[in-house]
MIDOSE-1310 file (N, C-alpha, C; in nm, 2 decimals, decimal comma, always signed):
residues 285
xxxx	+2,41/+3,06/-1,83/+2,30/+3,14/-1,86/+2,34/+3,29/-1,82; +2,29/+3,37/-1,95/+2,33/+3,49/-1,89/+2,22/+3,55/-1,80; +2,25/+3,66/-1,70/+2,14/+3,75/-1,60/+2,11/+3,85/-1,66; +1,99/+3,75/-1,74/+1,86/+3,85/-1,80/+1,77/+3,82/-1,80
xxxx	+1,69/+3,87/-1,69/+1,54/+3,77/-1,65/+1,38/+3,89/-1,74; +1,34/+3,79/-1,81/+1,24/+3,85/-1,83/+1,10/+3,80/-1,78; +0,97/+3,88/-1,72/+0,85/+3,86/-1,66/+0,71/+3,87/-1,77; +0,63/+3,80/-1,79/+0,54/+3,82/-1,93/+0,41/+3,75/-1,86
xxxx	+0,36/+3,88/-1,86/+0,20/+3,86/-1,75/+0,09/+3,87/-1,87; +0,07/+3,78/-1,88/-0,08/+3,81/-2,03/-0,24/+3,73/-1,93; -0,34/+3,72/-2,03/-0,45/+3,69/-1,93/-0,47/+3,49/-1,99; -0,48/+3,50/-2,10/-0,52/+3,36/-2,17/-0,40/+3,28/-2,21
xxxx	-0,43/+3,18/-2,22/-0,33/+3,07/-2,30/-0,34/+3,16/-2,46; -0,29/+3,16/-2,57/-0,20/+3,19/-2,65/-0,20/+3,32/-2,71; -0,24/+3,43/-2,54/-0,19/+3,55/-2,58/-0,05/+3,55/-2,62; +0,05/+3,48/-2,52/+0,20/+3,49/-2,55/+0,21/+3,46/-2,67
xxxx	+0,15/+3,33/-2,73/+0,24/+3,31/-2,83/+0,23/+3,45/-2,96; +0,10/+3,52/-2,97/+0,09/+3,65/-3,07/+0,14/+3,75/-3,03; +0,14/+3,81/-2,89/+0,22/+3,88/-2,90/+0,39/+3,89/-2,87; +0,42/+3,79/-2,80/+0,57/+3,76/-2,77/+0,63/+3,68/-2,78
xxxx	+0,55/+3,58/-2,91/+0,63/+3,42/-2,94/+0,79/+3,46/-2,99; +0,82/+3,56/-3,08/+0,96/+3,60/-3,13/+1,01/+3,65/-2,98; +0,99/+3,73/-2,94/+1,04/+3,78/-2,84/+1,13/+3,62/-2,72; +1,03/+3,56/-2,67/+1,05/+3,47/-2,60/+1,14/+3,42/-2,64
xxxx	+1,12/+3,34/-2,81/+1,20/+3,24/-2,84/+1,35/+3,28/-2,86; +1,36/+3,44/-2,90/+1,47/+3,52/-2,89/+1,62/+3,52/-2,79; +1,50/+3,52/-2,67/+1,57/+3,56/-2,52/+1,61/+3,43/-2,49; +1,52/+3,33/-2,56/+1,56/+3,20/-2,47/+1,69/+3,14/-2,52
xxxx	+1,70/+3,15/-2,62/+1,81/+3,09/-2,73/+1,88/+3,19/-2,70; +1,93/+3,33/-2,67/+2,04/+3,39/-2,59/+2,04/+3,34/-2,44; +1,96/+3,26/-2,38/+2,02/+3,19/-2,25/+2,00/+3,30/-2,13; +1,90/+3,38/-2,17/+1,83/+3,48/-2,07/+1,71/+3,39/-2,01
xxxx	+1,66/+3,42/-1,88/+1,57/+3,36/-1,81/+1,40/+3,40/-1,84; +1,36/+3,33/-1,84/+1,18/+3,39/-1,92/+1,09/+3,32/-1,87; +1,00/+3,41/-1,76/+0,89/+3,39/-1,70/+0,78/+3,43/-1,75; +0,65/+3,31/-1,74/+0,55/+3,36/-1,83/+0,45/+3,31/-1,72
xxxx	+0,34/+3,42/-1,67/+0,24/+3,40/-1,58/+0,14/+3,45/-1,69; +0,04/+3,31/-1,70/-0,11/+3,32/-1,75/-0,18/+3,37/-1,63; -0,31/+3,44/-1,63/-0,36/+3,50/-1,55/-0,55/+3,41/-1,50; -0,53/+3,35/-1,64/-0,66/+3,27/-1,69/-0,63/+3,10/-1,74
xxxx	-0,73/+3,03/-1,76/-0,74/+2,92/-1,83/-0,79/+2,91/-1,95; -0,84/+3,05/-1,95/-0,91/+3,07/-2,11/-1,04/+2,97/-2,10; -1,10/+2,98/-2,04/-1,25/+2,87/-2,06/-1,32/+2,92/-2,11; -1,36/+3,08/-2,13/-1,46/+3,11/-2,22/-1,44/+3,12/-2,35
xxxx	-1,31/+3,12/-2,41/-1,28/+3,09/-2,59/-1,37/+3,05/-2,65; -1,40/+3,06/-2,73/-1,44/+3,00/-2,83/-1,32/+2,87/-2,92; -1,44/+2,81/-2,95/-1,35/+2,64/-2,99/-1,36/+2,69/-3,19; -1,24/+2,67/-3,23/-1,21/+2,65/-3,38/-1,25/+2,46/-3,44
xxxx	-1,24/+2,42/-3,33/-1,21/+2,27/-3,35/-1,34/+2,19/-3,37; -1,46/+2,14/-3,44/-1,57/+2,11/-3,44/-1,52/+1,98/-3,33; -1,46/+1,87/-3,38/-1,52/+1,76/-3,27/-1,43/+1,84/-3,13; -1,41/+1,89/-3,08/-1,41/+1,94/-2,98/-1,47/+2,03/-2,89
xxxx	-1,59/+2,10/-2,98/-1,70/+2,20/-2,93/-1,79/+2,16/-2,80; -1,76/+2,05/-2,75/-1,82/+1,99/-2,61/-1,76/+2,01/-2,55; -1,62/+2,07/-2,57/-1,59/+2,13/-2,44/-1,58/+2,28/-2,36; -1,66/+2,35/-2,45/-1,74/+2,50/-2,44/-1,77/+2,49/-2,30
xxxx	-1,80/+2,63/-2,23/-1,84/+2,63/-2,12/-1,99/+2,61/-2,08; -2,03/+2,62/-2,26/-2,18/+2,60/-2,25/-2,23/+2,50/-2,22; -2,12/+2,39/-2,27/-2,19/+2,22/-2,28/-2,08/+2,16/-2,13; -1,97/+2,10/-2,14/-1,86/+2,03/-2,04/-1,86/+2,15/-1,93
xxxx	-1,78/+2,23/-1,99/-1,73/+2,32/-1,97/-1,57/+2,30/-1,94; -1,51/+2,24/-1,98/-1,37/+2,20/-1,99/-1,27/+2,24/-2,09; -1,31/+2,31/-2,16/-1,18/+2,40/-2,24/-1,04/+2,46/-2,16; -1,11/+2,50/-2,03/-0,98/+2,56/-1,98/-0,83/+2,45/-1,96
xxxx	-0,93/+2,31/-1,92/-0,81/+2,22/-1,86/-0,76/+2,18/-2,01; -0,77/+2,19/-2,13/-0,73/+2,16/-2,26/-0,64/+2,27/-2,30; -0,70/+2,37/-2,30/-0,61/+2,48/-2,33/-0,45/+2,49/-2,24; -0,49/+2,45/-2,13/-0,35/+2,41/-2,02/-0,25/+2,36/-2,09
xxxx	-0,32/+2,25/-2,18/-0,23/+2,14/-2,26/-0,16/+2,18/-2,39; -0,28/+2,30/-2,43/-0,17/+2,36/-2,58/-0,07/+2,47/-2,51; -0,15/+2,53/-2,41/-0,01/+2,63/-2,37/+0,14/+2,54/-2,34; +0,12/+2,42/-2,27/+0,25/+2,36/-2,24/+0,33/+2,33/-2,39
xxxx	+0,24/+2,31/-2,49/+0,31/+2,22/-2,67/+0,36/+2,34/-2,64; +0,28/+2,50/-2,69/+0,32/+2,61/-2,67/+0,47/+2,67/-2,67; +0,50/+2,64/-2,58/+0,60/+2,68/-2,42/+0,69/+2,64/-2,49; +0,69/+2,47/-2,52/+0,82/+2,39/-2,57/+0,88/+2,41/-2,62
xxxx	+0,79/+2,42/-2,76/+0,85/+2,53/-2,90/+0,89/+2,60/-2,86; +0,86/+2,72/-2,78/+0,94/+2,84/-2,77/+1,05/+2,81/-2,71; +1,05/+2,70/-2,61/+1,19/+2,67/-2,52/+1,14/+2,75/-2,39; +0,99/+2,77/-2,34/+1,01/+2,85/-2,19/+0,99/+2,72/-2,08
xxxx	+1,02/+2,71/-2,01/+1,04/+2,65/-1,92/+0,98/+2,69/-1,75; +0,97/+2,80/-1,74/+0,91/+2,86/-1,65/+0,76/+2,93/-1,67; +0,66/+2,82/-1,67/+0,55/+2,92/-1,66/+0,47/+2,88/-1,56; +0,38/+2,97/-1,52/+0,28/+2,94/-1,43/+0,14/+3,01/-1,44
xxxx	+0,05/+2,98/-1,36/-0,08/+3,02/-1,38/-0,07/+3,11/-1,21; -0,18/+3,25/-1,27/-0,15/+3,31/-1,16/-0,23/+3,27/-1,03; -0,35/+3,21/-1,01/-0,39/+3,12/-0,94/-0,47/+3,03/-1,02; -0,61/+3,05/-0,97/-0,71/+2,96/-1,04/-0,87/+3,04/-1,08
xxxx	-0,83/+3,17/-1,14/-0,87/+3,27/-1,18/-0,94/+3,27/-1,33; -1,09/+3,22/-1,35/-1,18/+3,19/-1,47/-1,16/+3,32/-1,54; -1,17/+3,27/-1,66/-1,17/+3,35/-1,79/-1,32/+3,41/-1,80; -1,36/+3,57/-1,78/-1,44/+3,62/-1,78/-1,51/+3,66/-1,87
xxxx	-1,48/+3,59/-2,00/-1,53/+3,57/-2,12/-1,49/+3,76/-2,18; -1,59/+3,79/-2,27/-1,61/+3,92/-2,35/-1,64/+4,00/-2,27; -1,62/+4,12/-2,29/-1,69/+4,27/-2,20/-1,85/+4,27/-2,22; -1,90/+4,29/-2,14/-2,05/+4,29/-2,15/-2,17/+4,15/-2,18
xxxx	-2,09/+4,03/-2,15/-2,12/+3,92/-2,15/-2,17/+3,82/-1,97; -2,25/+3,79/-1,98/-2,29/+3,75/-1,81/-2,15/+3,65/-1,77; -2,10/+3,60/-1,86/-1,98/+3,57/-1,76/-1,87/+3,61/-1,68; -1,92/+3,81/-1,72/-1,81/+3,87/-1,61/-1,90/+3,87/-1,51
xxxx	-1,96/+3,85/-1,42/-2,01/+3,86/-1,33/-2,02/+3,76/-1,29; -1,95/+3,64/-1,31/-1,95/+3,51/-1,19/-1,81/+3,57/-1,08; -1,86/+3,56/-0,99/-1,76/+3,59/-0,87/-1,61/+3,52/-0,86; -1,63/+3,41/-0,95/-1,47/+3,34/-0,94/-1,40/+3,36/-1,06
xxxx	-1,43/+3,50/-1,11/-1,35/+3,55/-1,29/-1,26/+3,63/-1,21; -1,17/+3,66/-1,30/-1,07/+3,74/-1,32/-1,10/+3,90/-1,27; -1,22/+3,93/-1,35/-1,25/+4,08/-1,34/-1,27/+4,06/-1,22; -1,32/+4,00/-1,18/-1,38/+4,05/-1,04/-1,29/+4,00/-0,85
xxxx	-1,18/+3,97/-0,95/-1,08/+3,96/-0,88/-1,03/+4,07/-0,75; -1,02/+4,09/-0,65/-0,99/+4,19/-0,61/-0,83/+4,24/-0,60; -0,83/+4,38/-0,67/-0,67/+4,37/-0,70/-0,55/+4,35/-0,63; -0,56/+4,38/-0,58/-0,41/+4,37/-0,45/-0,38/+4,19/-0,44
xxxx	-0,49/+4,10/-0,41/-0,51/+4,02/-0,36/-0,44/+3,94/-0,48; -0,52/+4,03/-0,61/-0,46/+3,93/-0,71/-0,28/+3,97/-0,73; -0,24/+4,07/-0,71/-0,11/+4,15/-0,77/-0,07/+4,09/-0,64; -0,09/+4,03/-0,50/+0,01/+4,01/-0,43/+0,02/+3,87/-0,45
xxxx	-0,01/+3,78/-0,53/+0,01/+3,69/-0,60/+0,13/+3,68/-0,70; +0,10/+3,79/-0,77/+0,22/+3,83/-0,88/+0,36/+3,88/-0,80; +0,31/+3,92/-0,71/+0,45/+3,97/-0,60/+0,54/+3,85/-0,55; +0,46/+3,72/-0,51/+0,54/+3,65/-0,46/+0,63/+3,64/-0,62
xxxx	+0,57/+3,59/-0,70/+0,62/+3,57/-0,83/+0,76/+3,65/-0,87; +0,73/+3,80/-0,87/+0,85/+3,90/-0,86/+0,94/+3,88/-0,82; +0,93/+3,86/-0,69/+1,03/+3,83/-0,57/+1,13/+3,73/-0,59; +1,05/+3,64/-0,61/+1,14/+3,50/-0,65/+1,23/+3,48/-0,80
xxxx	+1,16/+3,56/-0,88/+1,22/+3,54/-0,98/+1,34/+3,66/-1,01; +1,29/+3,77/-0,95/+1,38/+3,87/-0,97/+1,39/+3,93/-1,13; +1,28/+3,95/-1,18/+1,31/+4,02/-1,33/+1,40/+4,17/-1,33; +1,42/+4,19/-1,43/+1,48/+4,31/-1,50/+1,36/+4,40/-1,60
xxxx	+1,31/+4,30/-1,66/+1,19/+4,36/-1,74/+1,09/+4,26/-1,75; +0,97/+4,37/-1,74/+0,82/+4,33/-1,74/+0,76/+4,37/-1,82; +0,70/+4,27/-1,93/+0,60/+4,29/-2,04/+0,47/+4,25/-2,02; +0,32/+4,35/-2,06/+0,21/+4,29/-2,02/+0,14/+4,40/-2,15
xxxx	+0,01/+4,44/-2,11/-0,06/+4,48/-2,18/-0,04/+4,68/-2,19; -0,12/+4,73/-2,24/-0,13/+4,90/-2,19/-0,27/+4,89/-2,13; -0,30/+5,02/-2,09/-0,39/+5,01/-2,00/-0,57/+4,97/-2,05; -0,57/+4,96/-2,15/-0,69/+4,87/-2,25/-0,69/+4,76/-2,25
xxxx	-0,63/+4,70/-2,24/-0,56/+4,59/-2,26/-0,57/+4,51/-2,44; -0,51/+4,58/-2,47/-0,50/+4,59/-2,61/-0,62/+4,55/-2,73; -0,74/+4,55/-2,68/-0,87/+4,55/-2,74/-0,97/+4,54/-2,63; -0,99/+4,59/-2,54/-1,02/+4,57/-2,42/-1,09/+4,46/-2,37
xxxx	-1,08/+4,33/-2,41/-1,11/+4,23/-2,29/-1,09/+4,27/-2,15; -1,19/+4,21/-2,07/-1,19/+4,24/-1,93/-1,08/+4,17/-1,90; -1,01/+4,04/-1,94/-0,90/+3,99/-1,85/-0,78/+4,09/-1,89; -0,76/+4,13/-2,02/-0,64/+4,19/-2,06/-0,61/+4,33/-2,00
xxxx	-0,72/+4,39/-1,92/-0,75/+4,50/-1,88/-0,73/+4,50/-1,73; -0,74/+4,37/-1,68/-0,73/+4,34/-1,54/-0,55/+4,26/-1,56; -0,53/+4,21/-1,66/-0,37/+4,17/-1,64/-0,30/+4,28/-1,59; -0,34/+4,37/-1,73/-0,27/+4,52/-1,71/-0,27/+4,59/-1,57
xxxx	-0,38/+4,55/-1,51/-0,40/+4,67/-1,40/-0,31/+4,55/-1,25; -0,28/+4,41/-1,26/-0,25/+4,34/-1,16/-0,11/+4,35/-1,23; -0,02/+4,34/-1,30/+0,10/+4,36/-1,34/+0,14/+4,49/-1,29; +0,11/+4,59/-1,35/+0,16/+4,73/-1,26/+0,13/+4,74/-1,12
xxxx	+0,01/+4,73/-1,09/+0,04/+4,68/-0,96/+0,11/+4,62/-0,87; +0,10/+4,48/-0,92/+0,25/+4,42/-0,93/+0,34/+4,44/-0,89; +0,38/+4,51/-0,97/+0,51/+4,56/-1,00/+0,54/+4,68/-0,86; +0,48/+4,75/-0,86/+0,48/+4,84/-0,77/+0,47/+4,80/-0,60
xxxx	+0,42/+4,70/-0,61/+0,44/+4,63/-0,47/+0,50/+4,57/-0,42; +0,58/+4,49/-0,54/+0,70/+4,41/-0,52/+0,79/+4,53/-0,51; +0,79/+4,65/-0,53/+0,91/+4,66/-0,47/+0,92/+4,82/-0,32; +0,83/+4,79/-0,27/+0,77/+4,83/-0,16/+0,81/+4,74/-0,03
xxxx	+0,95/+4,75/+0,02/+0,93/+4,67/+0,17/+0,81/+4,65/+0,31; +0,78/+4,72/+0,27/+0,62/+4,71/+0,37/+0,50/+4,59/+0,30; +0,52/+4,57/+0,21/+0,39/+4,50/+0,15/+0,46/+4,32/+0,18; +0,33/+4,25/+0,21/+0,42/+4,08/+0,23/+0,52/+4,09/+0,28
xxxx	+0,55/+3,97/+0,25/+0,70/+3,92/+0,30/+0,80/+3,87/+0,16; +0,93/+3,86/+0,21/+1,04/+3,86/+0,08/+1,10/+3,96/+0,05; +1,21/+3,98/-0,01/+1,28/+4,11/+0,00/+1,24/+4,17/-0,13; +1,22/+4,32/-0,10/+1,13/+4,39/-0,23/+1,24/+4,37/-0,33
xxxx	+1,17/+4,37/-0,46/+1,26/+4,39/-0,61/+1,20/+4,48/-0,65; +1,25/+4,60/-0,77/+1,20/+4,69/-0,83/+1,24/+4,66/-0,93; +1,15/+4,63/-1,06/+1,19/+4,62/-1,18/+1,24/+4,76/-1,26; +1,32/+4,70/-1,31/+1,36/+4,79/-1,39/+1,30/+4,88/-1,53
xxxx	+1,25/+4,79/-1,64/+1,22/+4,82/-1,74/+1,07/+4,78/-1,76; +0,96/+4,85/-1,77/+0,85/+4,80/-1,78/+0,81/+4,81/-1,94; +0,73/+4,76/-2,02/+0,69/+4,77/-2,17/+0,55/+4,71/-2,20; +0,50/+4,78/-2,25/+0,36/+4,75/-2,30/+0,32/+4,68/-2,44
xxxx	+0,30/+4,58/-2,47/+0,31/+4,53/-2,59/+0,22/+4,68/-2,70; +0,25/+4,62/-2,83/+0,14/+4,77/-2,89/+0,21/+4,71/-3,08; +0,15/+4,77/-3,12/+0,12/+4,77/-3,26/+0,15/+4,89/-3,34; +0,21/+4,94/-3,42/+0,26/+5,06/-3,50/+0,18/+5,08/-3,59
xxxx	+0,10/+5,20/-3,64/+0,02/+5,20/-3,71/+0,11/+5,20/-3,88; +0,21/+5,24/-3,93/+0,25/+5,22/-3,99/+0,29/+5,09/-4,08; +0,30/+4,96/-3,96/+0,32/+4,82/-3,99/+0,18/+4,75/-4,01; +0,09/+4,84/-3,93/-0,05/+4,72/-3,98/-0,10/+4,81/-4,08
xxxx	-0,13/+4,94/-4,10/-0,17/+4,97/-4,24/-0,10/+4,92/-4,38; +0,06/+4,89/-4,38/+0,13/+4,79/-4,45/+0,00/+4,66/-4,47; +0,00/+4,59/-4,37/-0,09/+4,46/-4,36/-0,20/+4,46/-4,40; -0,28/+4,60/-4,38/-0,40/+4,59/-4,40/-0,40/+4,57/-4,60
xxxx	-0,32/+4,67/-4,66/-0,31/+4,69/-4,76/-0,31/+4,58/-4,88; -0,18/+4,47/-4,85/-0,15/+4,36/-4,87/-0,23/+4,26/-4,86; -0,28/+4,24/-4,73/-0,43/+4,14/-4,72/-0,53/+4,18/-4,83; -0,59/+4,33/-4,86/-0,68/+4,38/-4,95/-0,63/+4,30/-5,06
xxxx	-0,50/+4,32/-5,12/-0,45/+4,27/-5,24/-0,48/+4,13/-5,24; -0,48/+4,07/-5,18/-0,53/+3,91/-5,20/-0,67/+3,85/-5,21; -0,73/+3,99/-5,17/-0,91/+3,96/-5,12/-0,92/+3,93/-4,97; -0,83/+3,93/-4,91/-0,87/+3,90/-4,70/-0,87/+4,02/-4,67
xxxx	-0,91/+4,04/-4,58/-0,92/+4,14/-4,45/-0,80/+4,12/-4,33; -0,79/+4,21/-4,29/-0,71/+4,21/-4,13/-0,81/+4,19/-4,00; -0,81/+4,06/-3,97/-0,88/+4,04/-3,86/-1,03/+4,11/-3,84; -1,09/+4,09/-3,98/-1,22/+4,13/-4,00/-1,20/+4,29/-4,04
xxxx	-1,13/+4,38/-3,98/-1,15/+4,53/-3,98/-1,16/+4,59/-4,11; -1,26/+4,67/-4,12/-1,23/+4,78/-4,20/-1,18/+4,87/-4,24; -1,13/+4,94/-4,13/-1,06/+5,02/-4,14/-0,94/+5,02/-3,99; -0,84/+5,07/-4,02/-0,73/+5,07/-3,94/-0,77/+5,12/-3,77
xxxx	-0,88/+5,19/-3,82/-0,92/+5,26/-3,68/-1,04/+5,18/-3,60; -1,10/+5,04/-3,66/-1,14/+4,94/-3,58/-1,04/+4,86/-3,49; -0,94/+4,90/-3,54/-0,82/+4,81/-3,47/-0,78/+4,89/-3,33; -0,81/+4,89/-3,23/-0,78/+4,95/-3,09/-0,66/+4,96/-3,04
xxxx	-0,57/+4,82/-3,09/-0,41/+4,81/-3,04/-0,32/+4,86/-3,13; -0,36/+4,95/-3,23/-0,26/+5,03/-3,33/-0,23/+5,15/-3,26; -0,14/+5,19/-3,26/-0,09/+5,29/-3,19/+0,01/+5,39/-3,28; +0,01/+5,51/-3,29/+0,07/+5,60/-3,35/+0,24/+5,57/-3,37
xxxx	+0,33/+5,56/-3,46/+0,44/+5,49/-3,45/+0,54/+5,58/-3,36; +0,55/+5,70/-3,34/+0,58/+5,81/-3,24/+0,57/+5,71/-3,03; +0,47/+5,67/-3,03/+0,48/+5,62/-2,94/+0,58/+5,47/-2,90; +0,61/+5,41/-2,99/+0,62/+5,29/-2,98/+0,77/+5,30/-2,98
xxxx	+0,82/+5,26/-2,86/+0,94/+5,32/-2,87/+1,09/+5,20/-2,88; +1,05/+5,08/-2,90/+1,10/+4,94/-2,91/+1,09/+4,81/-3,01; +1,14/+4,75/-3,06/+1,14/+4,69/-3,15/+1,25/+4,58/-3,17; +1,14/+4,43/-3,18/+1,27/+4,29/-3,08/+1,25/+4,24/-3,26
xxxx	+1,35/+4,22/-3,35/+1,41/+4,19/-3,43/+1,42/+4,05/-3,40; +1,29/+3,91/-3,48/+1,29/+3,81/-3,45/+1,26/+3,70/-3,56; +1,30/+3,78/-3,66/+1,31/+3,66/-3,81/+1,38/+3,52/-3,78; +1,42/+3,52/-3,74/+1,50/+3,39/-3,70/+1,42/+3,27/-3,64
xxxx	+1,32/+3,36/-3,57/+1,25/+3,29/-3,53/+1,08/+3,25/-3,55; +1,05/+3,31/-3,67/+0,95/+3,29/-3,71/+0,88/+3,15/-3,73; +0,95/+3,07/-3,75/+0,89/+2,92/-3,73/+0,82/+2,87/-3,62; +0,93/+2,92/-3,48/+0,90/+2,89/-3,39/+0,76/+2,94/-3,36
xxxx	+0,74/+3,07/-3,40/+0,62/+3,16/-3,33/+0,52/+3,07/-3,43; +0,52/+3,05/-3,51/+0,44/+2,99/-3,60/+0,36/+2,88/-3,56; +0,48/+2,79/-3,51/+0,40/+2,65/-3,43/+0,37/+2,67/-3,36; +0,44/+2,77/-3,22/+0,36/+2,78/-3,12/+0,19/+2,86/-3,13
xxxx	+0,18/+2,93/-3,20/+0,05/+2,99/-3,22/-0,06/+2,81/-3,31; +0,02/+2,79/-3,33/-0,09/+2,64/-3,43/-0,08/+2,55/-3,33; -0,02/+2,57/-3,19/+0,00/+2,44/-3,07/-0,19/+2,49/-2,99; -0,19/+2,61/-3,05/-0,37/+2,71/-2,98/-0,45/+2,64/-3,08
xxxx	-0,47/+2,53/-3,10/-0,55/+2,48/-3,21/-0,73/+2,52/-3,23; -0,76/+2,51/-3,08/-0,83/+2,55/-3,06/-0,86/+2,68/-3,03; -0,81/+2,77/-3,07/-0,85/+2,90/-3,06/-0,78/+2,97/-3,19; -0,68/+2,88/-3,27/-0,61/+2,93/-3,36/-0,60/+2,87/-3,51
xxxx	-0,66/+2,87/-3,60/-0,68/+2,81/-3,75/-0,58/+2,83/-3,80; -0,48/+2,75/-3,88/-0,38/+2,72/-3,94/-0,46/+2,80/-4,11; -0,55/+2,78/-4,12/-0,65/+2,81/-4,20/-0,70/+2,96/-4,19; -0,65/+3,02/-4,12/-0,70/+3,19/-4,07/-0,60/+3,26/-4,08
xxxx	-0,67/+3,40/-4,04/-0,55/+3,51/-4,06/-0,41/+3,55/-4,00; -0,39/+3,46/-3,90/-0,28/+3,46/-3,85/-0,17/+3,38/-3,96; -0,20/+3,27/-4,00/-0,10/+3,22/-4,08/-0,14/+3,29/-4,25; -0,25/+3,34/-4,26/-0,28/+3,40/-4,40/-0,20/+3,47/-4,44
xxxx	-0,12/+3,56/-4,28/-0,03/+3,69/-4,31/+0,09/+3,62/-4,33; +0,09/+3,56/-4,21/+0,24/+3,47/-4,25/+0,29/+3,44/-4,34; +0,18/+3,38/-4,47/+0,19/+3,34/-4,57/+0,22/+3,45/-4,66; +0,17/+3,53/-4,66/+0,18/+3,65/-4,73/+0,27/+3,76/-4,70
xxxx	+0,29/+3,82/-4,60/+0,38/+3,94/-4,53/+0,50/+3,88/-4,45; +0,52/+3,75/-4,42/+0,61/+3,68/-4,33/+0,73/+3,76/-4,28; +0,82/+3,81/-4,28/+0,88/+3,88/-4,19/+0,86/+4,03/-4,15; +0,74/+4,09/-4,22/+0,73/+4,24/-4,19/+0,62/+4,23/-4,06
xxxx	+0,54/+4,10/-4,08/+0,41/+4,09/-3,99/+0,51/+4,03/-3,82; +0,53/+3,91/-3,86/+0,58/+3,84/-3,77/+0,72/+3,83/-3,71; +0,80/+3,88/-3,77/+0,91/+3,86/-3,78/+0,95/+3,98/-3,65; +0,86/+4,06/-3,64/+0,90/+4,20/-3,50/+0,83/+4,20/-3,44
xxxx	+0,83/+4,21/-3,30/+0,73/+4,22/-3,19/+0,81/+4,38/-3,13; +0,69/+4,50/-3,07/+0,67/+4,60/-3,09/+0,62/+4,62/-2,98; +0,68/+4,74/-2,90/+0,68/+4,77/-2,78/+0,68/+4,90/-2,73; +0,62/+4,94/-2,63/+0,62/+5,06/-2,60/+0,67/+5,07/-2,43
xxxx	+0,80/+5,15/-2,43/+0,87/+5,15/-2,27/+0,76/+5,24/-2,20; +0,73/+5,20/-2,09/+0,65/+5,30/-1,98/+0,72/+5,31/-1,91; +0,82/+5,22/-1,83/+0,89/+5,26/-1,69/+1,03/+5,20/-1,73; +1,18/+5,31/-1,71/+1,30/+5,28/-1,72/+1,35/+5,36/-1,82
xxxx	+1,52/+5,36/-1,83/+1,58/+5,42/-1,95/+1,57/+5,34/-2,04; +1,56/+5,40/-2,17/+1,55/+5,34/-2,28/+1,69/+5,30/-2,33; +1,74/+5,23/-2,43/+1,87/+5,12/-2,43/+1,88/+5,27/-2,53; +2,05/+5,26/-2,51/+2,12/+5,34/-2,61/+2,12/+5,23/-2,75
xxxx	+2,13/+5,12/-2,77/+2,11/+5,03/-2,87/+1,95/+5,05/-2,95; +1,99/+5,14/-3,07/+1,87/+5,17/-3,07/+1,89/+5,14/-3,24; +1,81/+5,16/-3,33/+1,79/+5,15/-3,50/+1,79/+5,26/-3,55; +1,79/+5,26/-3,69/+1,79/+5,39/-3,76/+1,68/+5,45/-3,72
xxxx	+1,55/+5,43/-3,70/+1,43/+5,51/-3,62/+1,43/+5,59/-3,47; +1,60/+5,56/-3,43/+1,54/+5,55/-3,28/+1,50/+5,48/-3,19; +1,44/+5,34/-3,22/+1,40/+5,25/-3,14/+1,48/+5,19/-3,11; +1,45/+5,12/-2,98/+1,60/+5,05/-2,88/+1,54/+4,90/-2,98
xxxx	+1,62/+4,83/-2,97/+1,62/+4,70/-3,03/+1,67/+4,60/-2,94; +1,67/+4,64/-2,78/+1,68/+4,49/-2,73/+1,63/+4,58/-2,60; +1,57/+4,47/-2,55/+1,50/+4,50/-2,40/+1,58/+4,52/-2,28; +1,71/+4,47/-2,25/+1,81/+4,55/-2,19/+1,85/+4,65/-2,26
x	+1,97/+4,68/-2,13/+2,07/+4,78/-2,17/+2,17/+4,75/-2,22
């Protein structure tokens, strides 16, 4: 195996696979190391699956222990091997929904408490680079907003000898997942052509995680592995329709949509390995 450890803090079961299913499956098949901390169990999702709608938080309330079960099919596909849940931290459902206000969610987490959680994590695994959200959390969910804010944190503690115990690590390369506005107004364009929409939006500027292509300063070249990300996103059955727009694009834009995962460096030098744009094209150096 080579020593290249990557860390991938997201909030729900199959954020990884949309935004870093290529990525992962990438790294792992180069024999780099890849740690994936869920932050949630995802119990407030919404269910795609009719005979499974009893398990909503409205009725059982057991989605999260199910969801457990697609992140693991998940994982396989991709080949990760290392994941974990960051404790036992409920899915705070939507922004402005009474389920952020149950005292054992995420949001309401208190940060340190949660990020020195993620620290033992650091410590032990020793990454090089750390991928998670930007500071929205890329449509602002409360969990994706609170990943963001306990990952940098995180990050920052782990490598502080005063904080806990273990010997500090300082990551090296931090990155924000993100979207190029260039590549989804492509999408948007092409869906129109068919009669679909892009994830309902009307316009490019309902879309919150597009980001000006100027900013985005990375780009993981993962055609190879499109399959993979494919199944793994259809292992989210319940949260993900083989029948919806995720595979709609697939079907239709397949390596301009899926085929690159898109990033933006906040902390570290950027790779001299870069593309005709400028962008580094591998997450090391």
């Amino acid at each position: 195996m080579i020593d290249k450890r990557i860390l991938l803090v997201h909030a729900h079961p199959d954020d990884e696979s949309i935004n870093n299913g290529a990525t992962m499956a990438k790294y792992v098949a180069e024999g780099a190391s890849v740690t994936l901390v869920t932050c949630t169990r995802g119990e407030e999702g919404e269910i795609l699956v009719p005979e499974l709608a009893h398990l909503a938080s409205s009725h059982d309330d057991k989605l999260g222990a199910h969801r457990v079960t697609e992140l693991a099919q998940a994982m396989a596909i991709l080949g990760v091997k290392d994941h974990r849940f960051l404790g036992n931290y409920r899915d705070s459902g939507m922004m402005g929904t009474p389920a952020n206000d149950r005292p054992d969610t995420f949001w309401q987490a208190d940060l340190d408490e949660a990020a020195g959680k993620l620290v033992e994590i650091i410590r032990e695994v020793q990454p090089q680079v750390l991928i998670t959200y930007d500071e929205f959390g890329g449509y602002g969910h409360p969990d994706h907003i609170k990943a963001h804010q306990v990952a940098m944190r995180g990050a920052e503690l782990a490598a502080d000898a005063k904080f806990g115990t273990g010997n500090p690590w300082e990551i090296k390369k931090i990155y924000w997942n993100t979207m190029p506005k260039s590549v989804v107004e492509a999408g948007m364009a092409k869906m129109k052509e068919i009669g679909s929409d892009f994830f309902g939006a009307e316009s490019i500027d309902d879309l919150p995680f597009v980001k000006p292509d100027e900013v985005v300063t990375t780009v993981i070249a993962g055609e190879a592995f499109i399959d993979k990300k494919m199944a793994a996103l259809a292992a989210h059955k319940t949260q993900i329709s083989v029948d919806g727009p995720f595979f709609a694009l697939s079907n239709n834009l397949g390596n301009q949509i899926w085929g690159f995962e898109y990033y933006t460096l906040v902390k570290g030098e950027k790779s001299k390995n870069v593309n005709e744009k400028g962008m580094e094209v591998d997450l090391f150096n």
